[in-house]
C-alpha positions in Angstrom: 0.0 0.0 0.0 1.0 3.5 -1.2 1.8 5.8 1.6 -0.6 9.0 1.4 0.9 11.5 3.7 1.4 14.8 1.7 5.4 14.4 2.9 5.0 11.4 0.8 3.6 12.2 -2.3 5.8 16.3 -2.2 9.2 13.7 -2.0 7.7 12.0 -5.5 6.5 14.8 -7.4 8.1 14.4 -11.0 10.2 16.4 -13.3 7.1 17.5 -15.5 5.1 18.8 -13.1 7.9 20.6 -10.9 8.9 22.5 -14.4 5.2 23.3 -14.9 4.8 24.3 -11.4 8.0 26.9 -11.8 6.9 28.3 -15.4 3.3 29.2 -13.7 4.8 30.4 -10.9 7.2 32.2 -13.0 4.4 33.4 -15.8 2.2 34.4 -12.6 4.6 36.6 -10.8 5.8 38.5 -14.1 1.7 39.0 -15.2 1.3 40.7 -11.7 4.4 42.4 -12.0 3.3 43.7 -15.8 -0.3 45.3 -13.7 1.7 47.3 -11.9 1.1 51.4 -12.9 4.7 51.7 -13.2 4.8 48.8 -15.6 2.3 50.1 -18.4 5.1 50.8 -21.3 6.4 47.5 -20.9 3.0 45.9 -20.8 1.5 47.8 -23.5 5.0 46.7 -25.5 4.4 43.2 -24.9 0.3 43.4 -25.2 1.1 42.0 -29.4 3.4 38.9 -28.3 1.2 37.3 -25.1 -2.7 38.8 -25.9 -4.4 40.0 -23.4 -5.3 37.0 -21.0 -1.6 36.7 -20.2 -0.7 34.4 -17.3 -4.7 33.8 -16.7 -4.6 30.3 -17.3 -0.7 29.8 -15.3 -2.3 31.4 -12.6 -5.1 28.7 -12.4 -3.0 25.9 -13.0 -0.5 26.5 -10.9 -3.5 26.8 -7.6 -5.0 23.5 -8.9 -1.7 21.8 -8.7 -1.2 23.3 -5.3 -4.6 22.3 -3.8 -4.5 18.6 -5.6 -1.0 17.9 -3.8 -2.1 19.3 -0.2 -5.8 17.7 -0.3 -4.9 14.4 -1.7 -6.5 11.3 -0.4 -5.7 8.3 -2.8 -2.0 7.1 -3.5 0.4 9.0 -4.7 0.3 7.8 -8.3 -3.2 8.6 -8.8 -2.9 11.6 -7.3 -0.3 13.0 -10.1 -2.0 11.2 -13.0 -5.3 13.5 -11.8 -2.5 16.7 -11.4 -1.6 15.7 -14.9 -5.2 15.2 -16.4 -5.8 18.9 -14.9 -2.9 20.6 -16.5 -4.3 19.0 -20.2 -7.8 20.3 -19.7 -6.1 24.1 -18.8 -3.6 24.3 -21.6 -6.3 22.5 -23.6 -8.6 25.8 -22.3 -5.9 28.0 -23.2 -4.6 26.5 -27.0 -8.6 27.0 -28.2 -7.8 30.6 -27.1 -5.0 30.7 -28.9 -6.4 29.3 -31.6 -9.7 31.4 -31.7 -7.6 34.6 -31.5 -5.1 33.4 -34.0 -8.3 32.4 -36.7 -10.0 35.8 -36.1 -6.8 37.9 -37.3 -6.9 40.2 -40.5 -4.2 41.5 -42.0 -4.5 45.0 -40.7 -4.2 44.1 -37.0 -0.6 43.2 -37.9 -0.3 46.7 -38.6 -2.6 48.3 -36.0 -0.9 51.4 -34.4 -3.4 51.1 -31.3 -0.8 48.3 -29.3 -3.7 46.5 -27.1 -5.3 46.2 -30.8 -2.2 44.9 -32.5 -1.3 41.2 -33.4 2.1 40.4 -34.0 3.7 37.0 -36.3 5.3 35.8 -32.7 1.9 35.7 -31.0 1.3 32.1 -31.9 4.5 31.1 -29.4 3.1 32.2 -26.7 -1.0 31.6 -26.9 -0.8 28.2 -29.0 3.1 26.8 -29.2 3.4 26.9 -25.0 0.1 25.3 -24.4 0.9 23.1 -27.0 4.1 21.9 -25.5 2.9 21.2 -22.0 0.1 19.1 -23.1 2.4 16.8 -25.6 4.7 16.7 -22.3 2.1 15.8 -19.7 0.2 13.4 -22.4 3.6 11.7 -23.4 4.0 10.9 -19.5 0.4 9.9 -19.2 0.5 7.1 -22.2 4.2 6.3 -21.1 3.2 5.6 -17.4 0.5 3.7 -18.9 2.5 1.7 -20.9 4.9 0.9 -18.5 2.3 -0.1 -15.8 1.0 -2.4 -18.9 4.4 -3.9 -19.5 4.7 -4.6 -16.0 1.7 -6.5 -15.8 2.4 -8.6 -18.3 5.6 -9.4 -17.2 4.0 -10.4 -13.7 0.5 -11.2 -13.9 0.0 -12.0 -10.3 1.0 -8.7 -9.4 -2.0 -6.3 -9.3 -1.9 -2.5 -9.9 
């Protein structure tokens, strides 16, 4: 039996999720930072690249990863598949957005001179390429967990997962 204790489960938290957590955390901080009055050149300069949600859907993912790891009652494993499920229905949340802004473009707002109206060629890295990333990663470690737990069964079928 898998221990349960929050101790437990912070000691196994894996690579993927400890990146994720640090680029919300990171992404979170700097879209505070950006609200700042002090800060409105610099966010009105950066209003074409990142849209104007930015860091809305970090911000969420990083408290859901927070509240799964410090309220979890199951094992450990299932505990961080569900972590992992989570973070592929936000970035899923956050690539349509992407998407839908990137499909309602014309070719003028490229060259908007009003900034919060402007759309710039990068824009797709950040609202559809970064999403993108951390679901392949999260997925990939989803159906190679799976697999694994799969080959392992085979190998011993009188062990039961």
């Amino acid at each position: 039996m898998e221990n349960t204790s929050v101790s437990a489960i912070l000691k196994r938290i894996p690579y993927d999720i400890v990146v994720f957590f640090i680029f919300c955390l990171a992404i979170t901080t700097f879209s505070f930072y950006l609200r700042l009055d002090i800060n409105k050149e610099l966010r009105t300069s950066l209003m074409p690249y990142t849209g104007w949600g930015f860091g809305r859907g970090y911000m969420s993912a990083m408290i859901f990863i927070l509240i799964g790891l410090m309220s979890s009652r199951s094992s450990a494993s299932k505990t961080l598949q569900i972590l992992r499920i989570i973070v592929i229905v936000l970035m899923s949340v956050n690539l349509y957005d992407g998407v839908q802004d990137w499909l309602l473009i014309t070719p003028e707002d490229y060259t908007n001179p009003n900034p919060y109206l402007r759309y710039d060629i990068l824009t797709p890295i950040y609202t559809i390429f970064t999403p993108l990333f951390w679901i392949l990663l999260m997925a990939g470690t989803l159906g190679w967990l799976f697999f694994k737990s799969k080959k392992e069964n085979n190998l011993n079928p009188e062990v039961q997962s």
